[in-house]
C-alpha positions as CSV (number, residue, x, y, z in Angstrom):
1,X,-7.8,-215.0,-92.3
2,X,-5.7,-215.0,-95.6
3,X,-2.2,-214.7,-93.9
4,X,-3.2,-217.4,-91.4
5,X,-3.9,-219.7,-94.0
6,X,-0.8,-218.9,-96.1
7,X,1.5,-219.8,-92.9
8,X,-1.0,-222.8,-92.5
9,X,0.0,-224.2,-95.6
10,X,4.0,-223.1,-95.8
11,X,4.2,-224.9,-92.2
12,X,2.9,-227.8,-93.9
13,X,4.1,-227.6,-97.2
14,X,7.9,-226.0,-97.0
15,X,9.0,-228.0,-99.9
16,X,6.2,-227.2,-102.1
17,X,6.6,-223.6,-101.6
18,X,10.5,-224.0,-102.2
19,X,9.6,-225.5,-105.3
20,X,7.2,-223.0,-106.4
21,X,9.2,-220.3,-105.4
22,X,12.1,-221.7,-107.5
23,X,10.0,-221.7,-110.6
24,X,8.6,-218.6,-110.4
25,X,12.2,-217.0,-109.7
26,X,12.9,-218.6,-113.0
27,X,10.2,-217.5,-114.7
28,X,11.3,-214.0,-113.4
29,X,14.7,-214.4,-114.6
30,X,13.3,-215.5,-117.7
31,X,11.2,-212.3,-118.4
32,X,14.1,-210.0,-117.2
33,X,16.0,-211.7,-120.1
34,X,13.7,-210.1,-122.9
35,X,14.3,-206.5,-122.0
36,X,17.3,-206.1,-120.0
37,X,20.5,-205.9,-121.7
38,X,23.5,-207.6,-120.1
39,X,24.4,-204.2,-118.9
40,X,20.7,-204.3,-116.3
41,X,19.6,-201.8,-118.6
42,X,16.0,-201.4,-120.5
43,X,16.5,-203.3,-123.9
44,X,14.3,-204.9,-126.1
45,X,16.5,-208.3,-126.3
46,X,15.6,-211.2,-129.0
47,X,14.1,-212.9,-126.2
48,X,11.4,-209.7,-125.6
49,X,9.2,-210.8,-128.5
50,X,8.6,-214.5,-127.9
51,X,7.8,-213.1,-123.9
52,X,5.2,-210.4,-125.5
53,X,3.6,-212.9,-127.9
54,X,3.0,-215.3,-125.1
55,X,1.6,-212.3,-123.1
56,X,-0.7,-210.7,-125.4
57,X,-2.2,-214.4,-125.8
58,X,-3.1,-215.5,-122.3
59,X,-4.0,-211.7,-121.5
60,X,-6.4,-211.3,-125.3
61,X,-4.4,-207.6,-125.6
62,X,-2.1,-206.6,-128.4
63,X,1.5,-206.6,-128.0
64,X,1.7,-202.9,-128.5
65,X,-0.7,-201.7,-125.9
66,X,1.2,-204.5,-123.3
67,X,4.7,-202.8,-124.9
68,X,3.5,-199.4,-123.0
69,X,3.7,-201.3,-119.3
70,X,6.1,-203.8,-119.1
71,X,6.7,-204.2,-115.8
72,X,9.9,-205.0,-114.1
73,X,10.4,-208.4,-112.1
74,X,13.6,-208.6,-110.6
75,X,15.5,-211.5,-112.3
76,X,16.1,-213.3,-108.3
77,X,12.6,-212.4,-106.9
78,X,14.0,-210.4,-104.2
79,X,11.6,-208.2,-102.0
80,X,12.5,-204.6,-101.2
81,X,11.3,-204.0,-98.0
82,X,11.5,-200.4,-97.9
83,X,9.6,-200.6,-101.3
84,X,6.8,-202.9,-100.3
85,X,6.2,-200.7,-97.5
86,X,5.9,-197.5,-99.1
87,X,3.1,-199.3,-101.5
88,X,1.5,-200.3,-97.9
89,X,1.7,-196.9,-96.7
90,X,0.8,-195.0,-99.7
91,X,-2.5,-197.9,-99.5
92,X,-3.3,-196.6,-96.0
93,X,-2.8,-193.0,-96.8
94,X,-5.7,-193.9,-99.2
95,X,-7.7,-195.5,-96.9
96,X,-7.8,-198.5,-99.1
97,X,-6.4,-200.3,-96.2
98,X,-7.9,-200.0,-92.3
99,X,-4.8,-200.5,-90.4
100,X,-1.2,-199.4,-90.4
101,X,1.1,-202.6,-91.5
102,X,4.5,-203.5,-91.2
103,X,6.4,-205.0,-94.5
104,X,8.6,-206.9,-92.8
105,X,5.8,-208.9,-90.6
106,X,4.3,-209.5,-93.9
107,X,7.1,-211.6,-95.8
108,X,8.0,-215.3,-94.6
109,X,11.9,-215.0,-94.3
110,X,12.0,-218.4,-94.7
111,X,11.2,-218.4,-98.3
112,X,12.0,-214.8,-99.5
113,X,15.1,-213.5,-100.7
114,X,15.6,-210.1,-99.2
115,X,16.9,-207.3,-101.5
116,X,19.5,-205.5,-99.8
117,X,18.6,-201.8,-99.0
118,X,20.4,-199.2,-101.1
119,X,22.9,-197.4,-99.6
120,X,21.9,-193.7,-98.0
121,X,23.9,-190.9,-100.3
């Protein structure tokens, strides 16, 4: 079993997965940089073109079709919750999944940074 294995090694390994964790964050934050202004808003920033040209070479696609789908990484790697399980549910309401799952049995707290939930209007 996948998840087995994954809590096999974080048991073992905590540091390495803090260490991992820590550079992908960065990497994150890093992306985020290139096309959100300092405002959190959807900007091309100088930093946007050196992230697509590094893109479009390790993918082999063209900077203008990857332009139509950039996707959003939160800059601290937080995990919504709420968000990750309405992707699990929609999956299940497929049937691209057998059973029902719980988000929050799914993420090692140990490691994750939870995204607080947004206040109900």
């Amino acid at each position: 079993m996948i998840s087995s294995a994954n809590t096999k090694f974080a048991n073992d390994h905590p540091e390495t997965v803090k260490k991992f964790l820590a550079a992908f964050r960065k990497a994150e934050a890093t992306w985020d940089s290139g096309f959100v202004d300092k405002d959190g808003k959807r900007a091309d920033e100088p930093m946007g073109k050196k992230m697509m040209e590094i893109a479009s070479k390790n993918l082999g696609s063209p900077p203008e079709v990857l332009a139509k789908g950039i996707p959003y990484y939160d800059p601290q790697s937080r995990v919504a919750l709420a968000d990750v399980q309405r992707a699990i549910d929609w999956y299940y309401s497929q049937g691209m999944i057998k059973e029902k799952l719980d988000a929050a049995s799914l993420v090692d707290k140990r490691f994750a940074l939870l995204a607080q939930p947004e206040a109900t209007q």
